[in-house]
N, C-alpha and C positions, 0 to 999 in steps of 0.2 A: 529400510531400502525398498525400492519397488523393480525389478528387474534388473539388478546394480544397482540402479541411480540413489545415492547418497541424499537423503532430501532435511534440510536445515531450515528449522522456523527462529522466524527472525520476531522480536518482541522491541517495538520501539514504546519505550513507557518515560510518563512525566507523571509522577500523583497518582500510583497504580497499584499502592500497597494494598487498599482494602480491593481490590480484582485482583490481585495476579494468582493468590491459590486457585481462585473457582477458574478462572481462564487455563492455568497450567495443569490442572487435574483433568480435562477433558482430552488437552494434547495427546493423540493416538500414535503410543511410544510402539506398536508395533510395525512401525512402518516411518515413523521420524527419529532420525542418528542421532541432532545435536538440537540443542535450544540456545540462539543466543541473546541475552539480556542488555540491552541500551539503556541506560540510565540519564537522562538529561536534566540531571542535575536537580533532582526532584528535593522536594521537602519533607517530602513524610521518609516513611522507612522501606521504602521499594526496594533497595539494593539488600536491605537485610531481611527482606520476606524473599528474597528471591534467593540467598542463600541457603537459608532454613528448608526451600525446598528442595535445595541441592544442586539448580542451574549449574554447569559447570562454567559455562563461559558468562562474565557480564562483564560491564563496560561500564563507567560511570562516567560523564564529561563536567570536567571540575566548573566548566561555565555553561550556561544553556545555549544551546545551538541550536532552536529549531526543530520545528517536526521535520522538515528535508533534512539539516545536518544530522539528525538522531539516524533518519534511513540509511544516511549516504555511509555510517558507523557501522549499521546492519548489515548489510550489504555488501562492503568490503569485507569485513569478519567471518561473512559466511563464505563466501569463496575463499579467504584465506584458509576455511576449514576443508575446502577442497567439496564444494554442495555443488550437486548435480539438478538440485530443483532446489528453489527457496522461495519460503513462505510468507508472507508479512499479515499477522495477526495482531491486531490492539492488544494487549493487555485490559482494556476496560473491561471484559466482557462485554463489549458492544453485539458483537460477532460470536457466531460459535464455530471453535474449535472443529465440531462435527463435520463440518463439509472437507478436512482437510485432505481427506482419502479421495473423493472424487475431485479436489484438483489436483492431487498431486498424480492420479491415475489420469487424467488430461494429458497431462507432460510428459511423462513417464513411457506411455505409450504412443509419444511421437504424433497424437492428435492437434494440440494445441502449443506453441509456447508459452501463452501466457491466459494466464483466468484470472478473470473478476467474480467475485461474488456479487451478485448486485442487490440490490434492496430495493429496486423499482418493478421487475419481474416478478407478479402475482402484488400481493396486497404486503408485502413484508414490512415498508417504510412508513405508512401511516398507520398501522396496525401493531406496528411494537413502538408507536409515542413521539415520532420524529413530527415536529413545529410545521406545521402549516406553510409557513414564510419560509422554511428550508425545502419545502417538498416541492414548492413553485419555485422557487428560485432554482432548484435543482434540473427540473425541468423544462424550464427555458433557458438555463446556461447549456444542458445536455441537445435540446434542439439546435443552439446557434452553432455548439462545435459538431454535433454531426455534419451541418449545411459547409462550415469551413474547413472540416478536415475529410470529407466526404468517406463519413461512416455510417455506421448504423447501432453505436452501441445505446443500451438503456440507458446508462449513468458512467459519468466520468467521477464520479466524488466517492466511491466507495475506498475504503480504508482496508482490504480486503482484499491480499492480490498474490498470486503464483505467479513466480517465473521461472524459463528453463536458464541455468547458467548460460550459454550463449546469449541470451538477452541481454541479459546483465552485463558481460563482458565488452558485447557491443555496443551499447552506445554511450555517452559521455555522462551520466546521470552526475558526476564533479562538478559540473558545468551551469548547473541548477539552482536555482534559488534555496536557499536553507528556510523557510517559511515554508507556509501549507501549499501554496500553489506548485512546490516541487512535484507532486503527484499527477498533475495537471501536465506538466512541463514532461513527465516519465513517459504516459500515454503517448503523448503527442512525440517523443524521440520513440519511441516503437514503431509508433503508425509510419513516420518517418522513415524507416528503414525498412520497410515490408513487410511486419512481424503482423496476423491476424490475431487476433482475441477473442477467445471466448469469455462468455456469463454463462454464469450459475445464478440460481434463485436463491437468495441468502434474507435469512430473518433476522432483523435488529432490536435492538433494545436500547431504549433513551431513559434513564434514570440517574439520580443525583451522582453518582459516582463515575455512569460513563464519561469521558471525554468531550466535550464542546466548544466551537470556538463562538465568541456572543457577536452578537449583531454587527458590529462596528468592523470586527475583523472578518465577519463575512461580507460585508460590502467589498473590503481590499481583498479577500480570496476571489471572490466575482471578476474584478476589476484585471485581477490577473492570471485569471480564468480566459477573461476576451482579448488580453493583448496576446496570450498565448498561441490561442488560433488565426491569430492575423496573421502572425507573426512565421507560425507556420505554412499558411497559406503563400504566403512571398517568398518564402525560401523555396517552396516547392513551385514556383512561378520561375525563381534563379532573380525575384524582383531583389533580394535580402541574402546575404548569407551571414547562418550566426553558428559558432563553435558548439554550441548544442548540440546543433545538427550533425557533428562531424563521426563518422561510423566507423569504430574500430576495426583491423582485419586479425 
């Protein structure tokens, strides 16, 4: 806990057995209550390395749902745990663990609701191995939605994200695509509702075991990357209204 606030890292994994020790040994158990485990329906043996290392809470979903369905598991679970701040950590070890003290002390002390780690601030994304074609693509989809959702953040694509429960609570994130572009679609129901954001500078790692999606599905991530901010932009015109948008009290 960090001043009370109960804070619950959420672990959304698919093919994560050879990551989840070296990712869950760095988790800073002096300051995080609960860890919870989403299993979507992996092949390997994620659910029983995640035993072995004691996780109390996991989750396995007997069909694959998506990297959004796996979150929207996380996420419920962790407020069901009653989390005052929640964390969303890969399991690839893509991310490290480490930052998780200064975002959880963001929240915590009422500065931010919600943080990104970013991998665009400083040299982190092309210096820990991230594809050329992903670092351009990344920042021309992060140009077109700052221009339509009229912000300023470095990157919308990080995997890497604190929120304070009232975030979470408010806005409709059910409502969401269960595919990758659910993250895209999160952002954008925050900004929606008035929540500011911060970035952290976050170092990544690209190697055989992290997490990737390949070329063909990042055309379709892109593609629903830019309906997202249109899509946004009209509803916040009153051109469009879509139940995403729709803000809890």
């Amino acid at each position: 806990m960090i001043l009370g606030k109960k804070i619950v890292i959420v672990l959304p994994a698919y093919n994560a057995a050879l990551t989840l020790q070296q990712t869950y040994a760095e988790i800073p158990f002096d300051i995080v209550d609960e860890v919870v485990l989403v299993d979507d329906n992996s092949k390997d043996e994620t659910v029983i390395v995640g035993r072995q290392l004691g996780i109390q809470h996991i989750i396995k979903h007997e069909q694959n749902r998506g990297y959004g369905g796996n979150q929207k598991t996380c996420y419920n679970k962790a407020l069901e745990l009653g989390a005052d701040i929640v964390i969303m950590l890969h399991p690839d070890y893509q991310y490290t663990p480490k930052l998780i003290h200064s975002m959880a002390y963001l929240i915590a002390n009422g500065v931010y609701p919600v943080v990104l780690g970013s991998r665009i601030l400083g040299n982190g994304a092309l210096n820990g191995g991230m594809p050329l074609y992903k670092y351009v693509s990344n920042r021309l989809l992060t140009l077109f939605q700052n221009l339509l959702l009229w912000q300023k953040l470095s990157e919308y694509h990080t995997g890497y994200r604190a929120f304070s429960a009232e975030v979470l609570k408010r806005i409709n994130y059910e409502a969401n695509s269960d595919d990758f572009v659910f993250d895209n679609e999160m952002l954008s129901q925050i900004m929606y509702a008035g929540y500011e954001i911060a970035e952290i500078t976050c170092p990544t790692k690209y190697f055989e075991e992290a997490s990737s999606i390949n070329f063909s599905r990042s055309i379709k991530y892109g593609l629903g990357v830019l309906r997202t901010s249109v899509v946004h932009r009209l509803c916040k015109w009153k051109v469009l209204k879509r139940e995403m948008y729709k803000v809890n009290n």
